[in-house]
C-alpha positions in Angstrom: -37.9 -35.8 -55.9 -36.1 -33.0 -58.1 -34.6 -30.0 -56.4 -37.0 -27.9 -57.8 -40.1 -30.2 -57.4 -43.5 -28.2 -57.2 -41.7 -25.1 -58.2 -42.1 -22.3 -61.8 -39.8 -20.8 -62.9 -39.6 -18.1 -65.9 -36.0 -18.5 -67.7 -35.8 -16.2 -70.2 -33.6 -16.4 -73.8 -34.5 -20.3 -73.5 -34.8 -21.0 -76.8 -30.8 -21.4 -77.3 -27.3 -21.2 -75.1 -27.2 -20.8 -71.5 -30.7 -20.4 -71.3 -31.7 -23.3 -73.1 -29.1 -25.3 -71.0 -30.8 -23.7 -67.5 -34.3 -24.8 -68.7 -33.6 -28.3 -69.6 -31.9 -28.6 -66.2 -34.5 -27.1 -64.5 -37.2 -29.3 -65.8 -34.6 -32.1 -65.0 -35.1 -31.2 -61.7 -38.7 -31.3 -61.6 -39.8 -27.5 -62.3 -42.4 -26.4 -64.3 -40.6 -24.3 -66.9 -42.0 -21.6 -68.5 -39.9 -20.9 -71.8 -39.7 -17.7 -72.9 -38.3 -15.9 -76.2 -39.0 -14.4 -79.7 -38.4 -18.2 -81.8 -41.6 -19.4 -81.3 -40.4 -22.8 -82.7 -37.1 -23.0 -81.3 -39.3 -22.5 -77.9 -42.0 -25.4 -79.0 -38.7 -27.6 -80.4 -37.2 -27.6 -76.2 -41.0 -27.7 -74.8 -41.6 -31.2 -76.8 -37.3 -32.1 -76.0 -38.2 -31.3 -72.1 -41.9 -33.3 -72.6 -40.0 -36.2 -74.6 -37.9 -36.5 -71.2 -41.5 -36.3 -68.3 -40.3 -32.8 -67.8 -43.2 -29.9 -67.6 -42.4 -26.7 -70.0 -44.7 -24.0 -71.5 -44.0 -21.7 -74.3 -44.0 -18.4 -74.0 -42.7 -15.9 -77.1 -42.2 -12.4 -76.0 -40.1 -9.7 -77.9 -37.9 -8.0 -74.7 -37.3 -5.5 -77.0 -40.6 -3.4 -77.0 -42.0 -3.0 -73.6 -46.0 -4.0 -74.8 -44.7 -7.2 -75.3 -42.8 -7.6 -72.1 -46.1 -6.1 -69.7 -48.3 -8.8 -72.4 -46.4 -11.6 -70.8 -46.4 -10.6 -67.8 -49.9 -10.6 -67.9 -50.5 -14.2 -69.1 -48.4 -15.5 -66.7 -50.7 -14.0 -64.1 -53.8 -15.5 -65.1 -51.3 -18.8 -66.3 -50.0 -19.6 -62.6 -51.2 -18.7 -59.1 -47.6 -18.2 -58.0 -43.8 -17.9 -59.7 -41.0 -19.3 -57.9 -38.3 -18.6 -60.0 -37.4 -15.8 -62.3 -34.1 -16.7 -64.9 -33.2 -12.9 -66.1 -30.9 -14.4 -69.0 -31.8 -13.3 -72.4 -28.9 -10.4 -73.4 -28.4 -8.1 -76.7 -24.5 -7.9 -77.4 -24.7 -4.4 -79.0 -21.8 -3.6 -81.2 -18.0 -4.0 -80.7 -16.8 -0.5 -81.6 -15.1 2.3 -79.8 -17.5 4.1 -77.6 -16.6 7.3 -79.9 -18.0 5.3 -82.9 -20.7 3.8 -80.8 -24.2 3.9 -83.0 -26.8 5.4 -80.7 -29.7 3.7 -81.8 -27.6 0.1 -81.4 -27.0 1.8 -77.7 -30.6 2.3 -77.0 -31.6 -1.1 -78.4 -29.5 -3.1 -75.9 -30.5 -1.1 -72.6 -34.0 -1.9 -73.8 -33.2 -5.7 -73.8 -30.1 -5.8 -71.5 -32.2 -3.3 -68.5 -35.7 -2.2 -69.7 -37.3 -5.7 -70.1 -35.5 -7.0 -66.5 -37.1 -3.6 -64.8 -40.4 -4.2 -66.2 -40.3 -7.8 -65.6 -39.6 -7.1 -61.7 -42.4 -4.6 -61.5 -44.7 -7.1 -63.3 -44.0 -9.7 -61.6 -43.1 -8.4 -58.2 -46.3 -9.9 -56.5 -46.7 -12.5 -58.6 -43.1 -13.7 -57.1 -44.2 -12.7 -53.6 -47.0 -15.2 -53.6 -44.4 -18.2 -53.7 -43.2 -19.3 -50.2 -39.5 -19.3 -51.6 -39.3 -16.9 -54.7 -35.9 -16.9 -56.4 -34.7 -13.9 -59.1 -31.3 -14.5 -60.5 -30.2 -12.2 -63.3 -26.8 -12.8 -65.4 -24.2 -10.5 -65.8 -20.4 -10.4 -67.2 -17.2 -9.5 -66.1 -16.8 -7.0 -68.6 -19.4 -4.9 -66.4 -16.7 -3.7 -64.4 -13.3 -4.4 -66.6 -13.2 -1.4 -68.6 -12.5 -3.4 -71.5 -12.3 -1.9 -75.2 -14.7 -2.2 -77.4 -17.2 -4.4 -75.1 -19.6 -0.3 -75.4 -23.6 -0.9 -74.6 -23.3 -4.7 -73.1 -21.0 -3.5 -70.7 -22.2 -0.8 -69.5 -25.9 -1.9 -69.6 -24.6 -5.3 -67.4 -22.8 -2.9 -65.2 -26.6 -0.7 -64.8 -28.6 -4.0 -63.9 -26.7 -5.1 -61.3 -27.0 -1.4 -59.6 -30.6 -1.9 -60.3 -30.3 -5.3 -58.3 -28.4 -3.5 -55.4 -31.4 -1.2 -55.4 -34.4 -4.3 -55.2 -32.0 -6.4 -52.5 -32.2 -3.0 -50.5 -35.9 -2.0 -51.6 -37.0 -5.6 -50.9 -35.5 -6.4 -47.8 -38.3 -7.4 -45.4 -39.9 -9.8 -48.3 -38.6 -13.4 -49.0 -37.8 -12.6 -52.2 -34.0 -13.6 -52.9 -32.0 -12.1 -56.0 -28.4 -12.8 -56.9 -26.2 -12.1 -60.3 -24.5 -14.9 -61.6 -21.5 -14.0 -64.5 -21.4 -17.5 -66.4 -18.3 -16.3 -67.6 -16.4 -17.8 -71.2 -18.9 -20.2 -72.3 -19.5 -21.5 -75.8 -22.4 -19.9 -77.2 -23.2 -17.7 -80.1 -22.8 -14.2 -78.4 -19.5 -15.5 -77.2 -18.9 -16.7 -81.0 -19.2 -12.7 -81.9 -17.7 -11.6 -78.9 -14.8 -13.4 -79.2 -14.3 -15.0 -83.0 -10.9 -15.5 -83.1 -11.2 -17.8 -80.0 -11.3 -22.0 -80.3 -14.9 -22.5 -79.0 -13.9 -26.0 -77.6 -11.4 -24.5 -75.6 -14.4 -23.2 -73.3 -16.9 -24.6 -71.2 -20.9 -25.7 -72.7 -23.8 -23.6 -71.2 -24.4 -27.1 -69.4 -20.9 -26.8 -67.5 -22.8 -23.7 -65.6 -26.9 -24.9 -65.4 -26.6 -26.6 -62.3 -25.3 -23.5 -60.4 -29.1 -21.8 -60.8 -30.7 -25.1 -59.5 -28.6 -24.6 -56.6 -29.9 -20.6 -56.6 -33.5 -21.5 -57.9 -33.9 -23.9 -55.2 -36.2 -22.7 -51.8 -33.3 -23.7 -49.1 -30.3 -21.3 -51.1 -30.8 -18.0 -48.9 -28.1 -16.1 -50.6 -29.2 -12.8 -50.8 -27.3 -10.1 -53.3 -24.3 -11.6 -54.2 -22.1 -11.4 -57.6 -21.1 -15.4 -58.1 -18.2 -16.1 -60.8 -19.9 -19.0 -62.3 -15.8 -20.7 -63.1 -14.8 -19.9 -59.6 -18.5 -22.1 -58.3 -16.9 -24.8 -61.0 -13.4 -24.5 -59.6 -14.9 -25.1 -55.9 -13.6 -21.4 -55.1 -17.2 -20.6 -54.0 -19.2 -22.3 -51.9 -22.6 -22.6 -52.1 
């Protein structure tokens, strides 16, 4: 038996990096995976990888950029599955890397409406959807930059920093349900935001997104109870937190 046996789970920017890694770990593991994303055959490419292996995976292409695709999938995944366990808030827009003073607006908008928008309409949608599991699990990814005040790092900062307030706010709001939520900062891993985050850095000098996938089977699964925390996915690795 997996650890995630008999459970769904929605993981969202699957169809590459850390996403991709958490999905093929959670189908690993024995969950129903429902891949989401905008590369319809980068998504069908891992459904037929996870198949290939006697994992379970579904495609599911949404643009989290424009809101009547976002409430559209929500809406097929409630006449799709009686119940979601699991909701992987992953996918993320980098925005630019200019001085805030130099910051193009419409770049600005564009990331809250991937980075904040999609996550808030993908809690309302899904809110009862979630509360029909026994066990349901959110876990939504942040960075460190969110708080660092770090030059250049503009929209994705400060739209990381506004989803985990609006976490605060649903741990508070949701208080008497069983739903748990938690915010995970992988932290320096080699992926392609991280390429044109950081280009001048050796990408093998940092961990693979499959360093960190095991730390949301260990959030995704029913027993974890942890409710509202901020986990520093190298300090998990390092054995600094326990879990």
């Amino acid at each position: 038996m997996g650890k995630l046996e008999n459970r769904t789970a929605l993981v969202t920017g699957a169809n590459r990096g850390i996403g991709l890694a958490i999905a093929k770990e959670f189908a690993k593991e024995g969950a129903t995976v429902l891949l989401a994303g905008r590369k319809k055959a980068a998504l069908e490419k891992l459904r037929k990888e996870i198949a290939g292996a006697g994992g379970k995976a579904q495609v599911c292409v949404v643009d989290l950029e424009k809101e009547s695709s976002v409430r559209a999938l929500a809406k097929a995944l409630r006449k799709k599955v009686k119940a979601l366990d699991v909701f992987i808030g992953n996918a993320a827009s980098l925005g630019a890397r200019v001085p805030l003073t130099k910051y193009p607006l419409d770049t600005w908008r564009q990331t809250f409406r991937i980075n904040v928008d999609a996550n808030l309409v993908l809690l309302q949608e899904l809110d009862a959807l979630l509360k029909k599991s026994a066990a349901p699990r959110i876990v939504m990814l942040s960075a460190r930059v969110a708080t660092q005040g770090k030059a250049t790092t503009g929209s994705y900062a400060v739209s990381k920093a506004a989803l985990e307030a609006m976490v605060r706010i649903y741990v508070a709001e949701a208080a008497s349900s069983p739903v748990r939520i938690n915010v995970v900062s992988p932290g320096p891993t080699r992926t392609e935001m991280r390429a044109r985050a950081a280009p001048e850095e050796d990408p093998m000098t940092i961990k693979a997104p499959d360093a960190v996938a095991p730390l949301f089977v260990k959030l995704a699964a029913a027993e974890c109870t942890l409710q509202g925390q901020w986990i520093d996915a190298d300090e998990w690795l390092s054995g600094k937190f326990k879990l």
